[in-house]
C-alpha positions in Angstrom: -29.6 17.4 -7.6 -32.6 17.2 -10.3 -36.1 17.8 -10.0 -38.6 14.8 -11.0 -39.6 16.4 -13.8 -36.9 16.9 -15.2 -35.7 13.4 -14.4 -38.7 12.1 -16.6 -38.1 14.0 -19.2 -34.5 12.7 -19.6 -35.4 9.6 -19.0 -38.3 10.0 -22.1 -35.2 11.6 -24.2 -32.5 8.5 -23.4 -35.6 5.8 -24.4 -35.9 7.5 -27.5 -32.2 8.3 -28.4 -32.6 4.2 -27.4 -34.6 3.6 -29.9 -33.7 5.6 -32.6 -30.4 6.8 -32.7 -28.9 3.5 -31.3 -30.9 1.2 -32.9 -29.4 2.8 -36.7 -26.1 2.7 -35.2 -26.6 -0.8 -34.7 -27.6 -1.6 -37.9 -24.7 -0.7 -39.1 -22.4 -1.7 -36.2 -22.4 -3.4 -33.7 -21.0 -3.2 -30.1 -17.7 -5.4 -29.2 -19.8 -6.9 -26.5 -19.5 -7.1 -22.7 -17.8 -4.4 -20.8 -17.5 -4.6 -17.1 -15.1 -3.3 -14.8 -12.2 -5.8 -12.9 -14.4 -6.0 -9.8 -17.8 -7.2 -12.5 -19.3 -3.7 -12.4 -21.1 -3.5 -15.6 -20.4 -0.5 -17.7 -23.1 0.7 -19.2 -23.1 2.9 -22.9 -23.9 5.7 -21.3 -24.7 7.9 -17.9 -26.6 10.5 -17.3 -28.3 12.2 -14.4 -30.3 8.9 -13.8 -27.8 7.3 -12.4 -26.7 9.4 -10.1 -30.6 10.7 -9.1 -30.4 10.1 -5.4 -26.9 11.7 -5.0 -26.8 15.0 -2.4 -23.9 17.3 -3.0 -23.1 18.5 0.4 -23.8 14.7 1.4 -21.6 13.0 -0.9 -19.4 15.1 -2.2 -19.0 18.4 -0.3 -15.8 20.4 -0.8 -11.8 19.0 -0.8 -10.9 19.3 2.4 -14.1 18.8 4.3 -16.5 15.4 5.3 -16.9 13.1 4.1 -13.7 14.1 1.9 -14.7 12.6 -1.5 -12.8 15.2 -3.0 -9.5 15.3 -1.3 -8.2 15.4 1.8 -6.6 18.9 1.3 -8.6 22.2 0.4 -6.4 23.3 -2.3 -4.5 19.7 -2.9 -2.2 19.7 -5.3 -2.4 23.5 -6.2 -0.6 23.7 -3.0 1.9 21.3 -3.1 2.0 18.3 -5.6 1.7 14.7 -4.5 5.1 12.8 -2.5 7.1 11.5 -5.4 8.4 8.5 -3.4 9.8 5.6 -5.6 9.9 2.2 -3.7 14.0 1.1 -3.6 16.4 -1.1 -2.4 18.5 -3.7 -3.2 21.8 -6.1 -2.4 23.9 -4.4 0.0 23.0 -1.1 2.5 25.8 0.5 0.3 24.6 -0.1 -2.8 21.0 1.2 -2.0 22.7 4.2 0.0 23.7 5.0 -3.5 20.3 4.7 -5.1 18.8 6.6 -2.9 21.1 9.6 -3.1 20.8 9.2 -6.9 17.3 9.4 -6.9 17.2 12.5 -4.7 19.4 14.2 -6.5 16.9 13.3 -9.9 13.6 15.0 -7.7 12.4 12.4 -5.8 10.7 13.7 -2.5 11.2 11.4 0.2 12.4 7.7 0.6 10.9 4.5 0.8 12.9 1.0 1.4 12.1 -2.1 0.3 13.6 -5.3 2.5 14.5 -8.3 1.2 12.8 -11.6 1.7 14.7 -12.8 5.0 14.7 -9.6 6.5 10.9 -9.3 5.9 10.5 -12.7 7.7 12.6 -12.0 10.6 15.3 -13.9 9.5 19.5 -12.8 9.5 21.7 -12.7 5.8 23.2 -16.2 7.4 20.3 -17.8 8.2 19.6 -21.4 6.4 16.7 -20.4 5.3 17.8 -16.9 3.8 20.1 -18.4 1.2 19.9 -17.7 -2.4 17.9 -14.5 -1.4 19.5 -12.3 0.4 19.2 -9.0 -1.2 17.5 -10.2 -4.1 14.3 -8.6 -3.8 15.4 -6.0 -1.0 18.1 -4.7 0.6 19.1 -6.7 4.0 19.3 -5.4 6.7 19.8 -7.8 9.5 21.7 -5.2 12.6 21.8 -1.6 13.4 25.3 -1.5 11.1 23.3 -2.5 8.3 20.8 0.8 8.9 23.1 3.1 9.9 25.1 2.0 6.0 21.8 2.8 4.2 21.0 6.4 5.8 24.6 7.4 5.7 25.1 11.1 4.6 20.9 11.3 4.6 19.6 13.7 7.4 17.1 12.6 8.7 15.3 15.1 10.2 15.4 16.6 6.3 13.3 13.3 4.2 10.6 11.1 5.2 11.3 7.5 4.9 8.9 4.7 4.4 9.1 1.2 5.4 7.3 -2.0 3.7 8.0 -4.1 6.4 5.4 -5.9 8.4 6.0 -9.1 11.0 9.3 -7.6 12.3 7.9 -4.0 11.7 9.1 -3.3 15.3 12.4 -4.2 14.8 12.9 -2.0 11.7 11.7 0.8 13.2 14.0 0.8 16.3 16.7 0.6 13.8 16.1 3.8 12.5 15.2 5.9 15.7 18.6 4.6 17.0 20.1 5.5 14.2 18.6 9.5 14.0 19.5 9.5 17.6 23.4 8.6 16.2 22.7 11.2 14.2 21.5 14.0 16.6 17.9 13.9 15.7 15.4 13.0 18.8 12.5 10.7 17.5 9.8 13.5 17.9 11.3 14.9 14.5 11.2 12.0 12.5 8.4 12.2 9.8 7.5 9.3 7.8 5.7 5.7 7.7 6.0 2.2 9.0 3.9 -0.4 7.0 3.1 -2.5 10.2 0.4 -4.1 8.4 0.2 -7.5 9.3 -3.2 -9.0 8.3 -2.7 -8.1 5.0 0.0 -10.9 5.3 -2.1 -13.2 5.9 -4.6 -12.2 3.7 -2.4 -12.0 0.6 1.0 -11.6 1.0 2.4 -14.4 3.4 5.1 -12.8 4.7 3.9 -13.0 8.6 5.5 -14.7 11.6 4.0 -14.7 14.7 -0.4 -15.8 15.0 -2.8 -13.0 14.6 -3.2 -12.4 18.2 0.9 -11.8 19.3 1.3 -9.7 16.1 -1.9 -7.2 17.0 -0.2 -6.7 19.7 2.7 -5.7 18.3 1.2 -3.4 15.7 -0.7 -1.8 18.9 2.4 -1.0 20.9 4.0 0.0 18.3 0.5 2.9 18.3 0.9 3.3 21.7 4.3 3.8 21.5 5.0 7.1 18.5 1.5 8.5 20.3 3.7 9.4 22.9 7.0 9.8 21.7 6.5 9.8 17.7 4.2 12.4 16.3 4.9 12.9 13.4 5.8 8.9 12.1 2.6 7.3 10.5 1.9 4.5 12.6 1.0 1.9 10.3 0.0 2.0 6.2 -2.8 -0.2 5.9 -2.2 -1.6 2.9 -4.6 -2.9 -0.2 -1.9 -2.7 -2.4 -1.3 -6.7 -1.8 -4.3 -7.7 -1.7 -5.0 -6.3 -4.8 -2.0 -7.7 -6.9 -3.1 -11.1 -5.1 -6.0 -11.2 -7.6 -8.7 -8.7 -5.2 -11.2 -6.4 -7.4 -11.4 -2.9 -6.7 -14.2 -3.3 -4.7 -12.5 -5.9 -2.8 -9.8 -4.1 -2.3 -11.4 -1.3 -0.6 -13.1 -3.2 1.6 -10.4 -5.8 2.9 -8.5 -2.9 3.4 -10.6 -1.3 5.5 -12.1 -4.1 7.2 -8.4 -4.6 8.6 -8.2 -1.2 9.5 -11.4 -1.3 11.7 -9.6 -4.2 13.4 -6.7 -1.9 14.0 -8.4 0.9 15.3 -10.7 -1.5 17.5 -7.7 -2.8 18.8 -5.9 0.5 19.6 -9.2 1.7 21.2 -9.3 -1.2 23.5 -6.1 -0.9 24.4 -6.8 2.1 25.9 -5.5 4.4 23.7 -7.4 8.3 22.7 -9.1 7.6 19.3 -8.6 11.3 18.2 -5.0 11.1 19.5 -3.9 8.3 17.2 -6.6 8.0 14.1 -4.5 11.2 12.3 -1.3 9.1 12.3 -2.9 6.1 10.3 -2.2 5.9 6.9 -3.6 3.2 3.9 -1.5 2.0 0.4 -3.8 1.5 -2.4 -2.6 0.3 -6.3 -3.8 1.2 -8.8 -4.6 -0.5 -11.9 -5.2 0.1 -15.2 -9.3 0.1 -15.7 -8.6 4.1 -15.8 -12.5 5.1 -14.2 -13.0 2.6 -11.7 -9.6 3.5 -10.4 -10.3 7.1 -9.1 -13.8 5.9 -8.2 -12.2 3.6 -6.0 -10.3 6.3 -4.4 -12.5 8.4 -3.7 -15.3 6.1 -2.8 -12.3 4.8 -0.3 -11.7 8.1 1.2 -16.2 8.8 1.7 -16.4 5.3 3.5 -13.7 5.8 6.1 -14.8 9.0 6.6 -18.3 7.7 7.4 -16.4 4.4 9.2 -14.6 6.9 11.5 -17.2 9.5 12.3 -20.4 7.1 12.4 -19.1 4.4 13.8 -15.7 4.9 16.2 -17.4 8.0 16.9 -14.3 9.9 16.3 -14.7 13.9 16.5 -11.5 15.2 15.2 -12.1 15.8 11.2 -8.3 14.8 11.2 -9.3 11.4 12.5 -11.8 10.9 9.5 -9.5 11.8 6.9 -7.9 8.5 4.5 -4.5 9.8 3.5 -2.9 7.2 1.1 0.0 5.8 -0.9 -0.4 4.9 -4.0 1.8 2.4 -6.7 1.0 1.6 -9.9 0.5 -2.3 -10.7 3.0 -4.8 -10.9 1.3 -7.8 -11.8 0.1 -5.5 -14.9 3.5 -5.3 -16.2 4.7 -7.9 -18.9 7.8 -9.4 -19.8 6.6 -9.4 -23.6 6.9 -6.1 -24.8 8.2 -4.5 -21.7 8.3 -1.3 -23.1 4.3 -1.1 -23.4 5.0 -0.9 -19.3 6.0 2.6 -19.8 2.3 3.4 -20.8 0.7 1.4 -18.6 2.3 3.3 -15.5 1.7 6.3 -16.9 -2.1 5.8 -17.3 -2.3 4.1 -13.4 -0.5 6.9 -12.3 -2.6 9.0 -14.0 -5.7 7.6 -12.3 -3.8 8.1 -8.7 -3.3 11.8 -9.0 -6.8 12.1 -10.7 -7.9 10.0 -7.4 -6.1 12.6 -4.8 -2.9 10.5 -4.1 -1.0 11.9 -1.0 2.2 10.3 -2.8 3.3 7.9 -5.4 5.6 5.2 -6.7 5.7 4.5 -10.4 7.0 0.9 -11.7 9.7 0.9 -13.8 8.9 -1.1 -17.3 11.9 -3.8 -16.6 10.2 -4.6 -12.8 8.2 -8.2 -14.5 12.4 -9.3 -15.4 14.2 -8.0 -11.9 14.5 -4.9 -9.7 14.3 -1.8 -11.8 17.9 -0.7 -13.3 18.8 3.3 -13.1 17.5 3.2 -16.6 14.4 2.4 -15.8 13.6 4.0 -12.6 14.5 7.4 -14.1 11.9 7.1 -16.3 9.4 6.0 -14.0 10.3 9.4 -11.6 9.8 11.2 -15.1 6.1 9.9 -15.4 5.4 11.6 -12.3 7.6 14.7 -13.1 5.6 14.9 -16.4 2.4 14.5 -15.1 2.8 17.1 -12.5 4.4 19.6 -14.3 3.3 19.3 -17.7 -0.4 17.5 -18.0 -2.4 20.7 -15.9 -4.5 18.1 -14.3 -3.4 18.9 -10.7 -4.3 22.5 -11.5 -7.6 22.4 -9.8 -9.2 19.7 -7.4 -10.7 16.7 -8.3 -11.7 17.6 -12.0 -13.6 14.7 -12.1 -16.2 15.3 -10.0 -19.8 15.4 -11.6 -18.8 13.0 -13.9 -22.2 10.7 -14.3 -19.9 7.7 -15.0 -17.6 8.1 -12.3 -19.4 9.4 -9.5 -21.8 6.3 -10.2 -18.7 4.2 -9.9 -17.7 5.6 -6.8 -21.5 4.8 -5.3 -21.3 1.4 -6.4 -17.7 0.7 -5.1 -18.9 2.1 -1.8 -21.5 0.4 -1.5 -20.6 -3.1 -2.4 -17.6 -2.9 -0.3 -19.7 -1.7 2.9 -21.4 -5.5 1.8 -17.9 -6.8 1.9 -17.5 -5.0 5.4 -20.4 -6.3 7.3 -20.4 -9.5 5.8 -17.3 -9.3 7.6 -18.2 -8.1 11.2 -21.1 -10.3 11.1 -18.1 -13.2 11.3 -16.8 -11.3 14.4 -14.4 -8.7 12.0 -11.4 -8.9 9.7 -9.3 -11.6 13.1 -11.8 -13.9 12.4 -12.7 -13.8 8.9 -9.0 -14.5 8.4 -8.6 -16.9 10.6 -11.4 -18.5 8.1 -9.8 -18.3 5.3 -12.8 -16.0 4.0 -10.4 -13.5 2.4 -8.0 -15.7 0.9 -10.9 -17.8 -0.6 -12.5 -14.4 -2.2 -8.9 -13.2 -3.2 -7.9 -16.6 -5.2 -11.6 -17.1 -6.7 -10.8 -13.6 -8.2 -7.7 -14.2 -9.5 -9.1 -17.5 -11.0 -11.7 -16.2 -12.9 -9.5 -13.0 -14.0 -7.2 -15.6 -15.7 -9.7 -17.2 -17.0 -10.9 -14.0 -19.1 -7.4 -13.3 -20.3 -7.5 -17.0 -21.4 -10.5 -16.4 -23.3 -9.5 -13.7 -24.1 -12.4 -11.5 -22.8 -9.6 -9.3 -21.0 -6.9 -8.6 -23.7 -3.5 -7.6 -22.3 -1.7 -5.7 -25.2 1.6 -8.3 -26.4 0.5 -11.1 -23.9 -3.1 -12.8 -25.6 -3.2 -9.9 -28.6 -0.9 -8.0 -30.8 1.4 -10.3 -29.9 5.7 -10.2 -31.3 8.1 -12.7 -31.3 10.5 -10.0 -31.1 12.7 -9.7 -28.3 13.2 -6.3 -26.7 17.3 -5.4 -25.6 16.7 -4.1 -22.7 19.5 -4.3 -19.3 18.7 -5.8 -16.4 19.9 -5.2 -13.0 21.6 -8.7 -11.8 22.3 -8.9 -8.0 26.0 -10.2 -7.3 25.8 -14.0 -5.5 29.0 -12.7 -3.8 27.1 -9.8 -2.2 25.3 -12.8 0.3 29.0 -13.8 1.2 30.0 -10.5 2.3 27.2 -9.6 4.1 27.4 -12.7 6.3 31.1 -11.7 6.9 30.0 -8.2 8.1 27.5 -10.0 10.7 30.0 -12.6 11.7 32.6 -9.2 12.4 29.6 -7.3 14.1 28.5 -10.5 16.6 32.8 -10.6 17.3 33.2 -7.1 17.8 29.5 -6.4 19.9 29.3 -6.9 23.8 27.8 -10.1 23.9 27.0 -9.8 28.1 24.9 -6.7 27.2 23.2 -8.6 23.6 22.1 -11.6 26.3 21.0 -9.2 28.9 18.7 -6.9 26.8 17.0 -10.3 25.0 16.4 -11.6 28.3 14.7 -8.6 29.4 12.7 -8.4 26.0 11.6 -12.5 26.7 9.9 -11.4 29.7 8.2 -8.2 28.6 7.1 -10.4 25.8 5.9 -12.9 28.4 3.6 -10.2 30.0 1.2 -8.8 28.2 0.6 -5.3 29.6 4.0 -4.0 28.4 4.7 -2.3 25.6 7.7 -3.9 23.8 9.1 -1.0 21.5 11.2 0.1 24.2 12.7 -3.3 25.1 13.4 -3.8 21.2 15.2 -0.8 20.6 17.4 -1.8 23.9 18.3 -4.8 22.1 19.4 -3.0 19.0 21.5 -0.4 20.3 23.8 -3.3 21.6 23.8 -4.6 18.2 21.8 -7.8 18.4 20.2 -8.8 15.6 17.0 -8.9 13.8 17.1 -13.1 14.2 17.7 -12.6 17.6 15.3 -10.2 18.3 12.3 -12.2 16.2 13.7 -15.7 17.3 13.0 -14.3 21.3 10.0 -13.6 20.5 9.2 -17.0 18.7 9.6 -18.6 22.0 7.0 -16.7 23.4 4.4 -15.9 20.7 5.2 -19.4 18.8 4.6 -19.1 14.6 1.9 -19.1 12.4 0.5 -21.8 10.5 -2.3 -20.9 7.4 -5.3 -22.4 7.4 -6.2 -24.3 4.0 -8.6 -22.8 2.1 -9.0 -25.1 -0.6 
């Protein structure tokens, strides 16, 4: 983009300014010290065409909308339509999150997204032994069909998109909810929205997996195979860095983790069988986003220029639809503090600042109270105003990517790209993201990150306002939400009614026939599981079949 010369003489200019202009400042001054960026990229005092010499504009960066997409994935973006505002919800009972989600509707949210609690993320029913103390604590349950057809009640389907975080029993979920828009009158083709279906991440970061590696790719594939055909508009799978990257990843690993997985998904899918160009639109990724404001939209858009290249240059997809990285974004929650929770409110805002300045498809914003319990109305109204305020009020979705020909950040998006294409062969040279966890070589990366992130906050070379500086003893009042102990009690009750009431004949016929699909490995499963949960057997029932077959997994130690 500049001419040697001209290069030169900047370069001549910057030594003296060096020299000169610094060196007084000095004098008088000098510089707090080391600055480097979470993932140990060091920031230098200034940028300036140097740094970004060997950058091509129609190679790099091009125009929103168009390979390798740096700029967005959409020509106009957000002048168009603004970003999905989609807070993450759910809670106790199906009926109490029914309410939350109608609340938060009616308040301007965009579309849904459910979070599950622990034993339903594990595959486990509300009266399991090992789901006590927990059940709805961190998620609503949901552990039959009733419990599903509770928490979309009065929501039309075929009017929202709904996203699921759930992951082992992914399947499972996602009958649930095609059963219950057929109860509704709404044929699966017209259901829009996203399954999570992520499983390596869970063993990468997250833990909550059941099955080994190998059973569970399969499921994720059939579960491809499976809305190719009779889904197309659901979003297959969101590949998600978000947990690796409140595990303790950088931003560079998190980029490349993530995508590592997803070139084990797609490699699986292709061998499989199934059309590249027919099923790459349909994948979807979850980034966070932190609060080092500039290496935070690097990341994204170094992100979106890799798959791109990943997808095209490597899979040898031809669709420009299949190159595209459209993404979910939510701000940190291992950033937020208990001390001084209400410093959280600007913390969000900044990450989710650095989203929509990082082309965000959609967005959930943390509540402040989310490092004490699950976020109270209070709370979660505000955090849906952060959003509101940055879309409506801030001007910076007015015109795409404003960032771009930064010298800082479109270095930072160079160097993120191309540590993490390091990460990604590194990687494949272990025989791709199957084995590499199998090795324990993401985990290992993951906690030595986290360690030596503590360790600067120890130091105090990372200062996190009210935690290791500025610190009060001053308490803030703030109300929590507390989930009723009694809520576990009637929940069991409702499954103890549903397992009386249910046709058991039909419950033991359709598990049997899902045992020995399971036990043959050229048939796709969806259809067996969502026989199974129209008769109202249960998510236990379901996973605990396929236990016998695909066994459990066991993590390796890394230590």
């Amino acid at each position: 983009m500049f001419d040697e010369k001209r290069l030169q003489e900047i370069q001549e200019c910057k030594e003296k300014w060096e020299k000169e202009t610094v060196a007084k400042s000095l004098e008088r001054i000098s510089e707090r010290g080391g600055f480097s960026t979470s993932s140990d990229i060091a920031v230098a005092r200034v940028y300036t065409p140097l740094d970004v010499a060997e950058m091509d504009y129609l190679r790099d960066l091009g125009f929103p909308g168009e390979y390798p997409f740096t700029r967005g994935v959409y020509p106009t973006m957000y002048r168009a339509r603004f970003w999905t505002m989609r807070q993450y919800a759910g809670f106790g009972t199906a009926e109490q999150t029914n309410q939350r989600f109608k609340y938060l509707l009616e308040q301007g949210q965009m579309g849904l997204s459910v979070a599950f609690d622990f034993p339903t993320q594990v595959g486990y029913d509300c009266d399991h032994p090992m789901a006590k103390g927990e059940v709805g604590k961190v998620g609503v349950s949901a552990s039959t069909l009733r419990d599903m057809e509770i928490l979309f009640d009065g929501i039309p389907l075929d009017k929202v998109t709904t996203s699921m975080t759930i992951n082992a029993p992914a399947m499972v979920l996602l009958a649930m909810y095609v059963t219950v828009g057929n109860k509704q009158g709404v044929d699966q083709f017209k259901l829009g929205g996203t399954v999570q279906n992520d499983v390596l991440k869970e063993y990468v970061a997250r833990g909550m997996y059941i099955f080994p590696p190998k059973p569970s790719m399969r499921l994720v594939t059939d579960i491809f195979e499976y809305c190719s055909r009779h889904m197309p508009r659901w979003n297959t799978i969101s590949i998600s860095g978000y947990h690796i990257r409140e595990a303790g990843a950088t931003a560079v690993q998190e980029v490349a983790f993530t995508l590592a997985n997803a070139i084990a998904y797609v490699q699986a899918a292709i061998d499989r069988g199934l059309d590249l160009d027919r099923f790459a639109g349909r994948l979807s990724f979850f980034f966070a986003s932190h609060s080092n404001f500039f290496e935070e939209i690097a990341k994204f858009r170094a992100a979106r220029r890799l798959w791109a290249r990943i997808m095209r240059e490597r899979f040898g997809a031809k669709k420009p639809s299949s190159w595209v990285l459209r993404f979910h974004t939510q701000t940190s929650g291992v950033s937020l503090t208990a001390q001084q929770p209400y410093n959280n409110i600007v913390r969000v805002a900044l990450q989710a600042l650095a989203a929509v300045l990082g082309g965000t498809q959609s967005l959930h914003t943390n509540s402040f109270d989310e490092a004490y319990a699950l976020p109270s109305r209070e709370a979660v109204t505000v955090a849906l105003r952060t959003q509101q305020i940055i879309a409506y009020e801030s001007g910076v979705a007015d015109t795409v990517d404003p960032l771009a020909g930064s010298y800082y950040v479109e270095y930072l998006t160079k160097e993120i790209e191309e540590r993490a294409l390091k990460y990604i062969e590194e990687i494949d040279a272990m025989g791709g993201a199957v084995a590499a966890i199998e090795r324990g070589f993401m985990q290992k990366e993951i906690t030595e990150s986290a360690y030596r992130f503590q360790k600067a906050v120890e130091s105090k070379e990372r200062i996190i306002v009210g935690v290791n500086k500025f610190v009060s003893e001053e308490k803030a009042p703030i109300k929590i939400l507390r989930i009723d102990p009694e809520i576990e009690k009637a929940l069991i009750e409702r499954l103890n009614q549903i397992k009386r009431q249910r046709n058991q004949a039909k419950v033991k016929e359709a598990l049997s026939r899902l045992r020995g699909a399971a036990e043959r490995e050229d048939v796709n499963l969806m259809p067996f599981v969502i026989d199974a949960v129209k008769e109202y057997a249960t998510l236990g029932e379901i996973c605990d079949t396929l236990r016998e077959v695909f066994g459990e997994y066991k993590p390796p130690s890394i230590f």
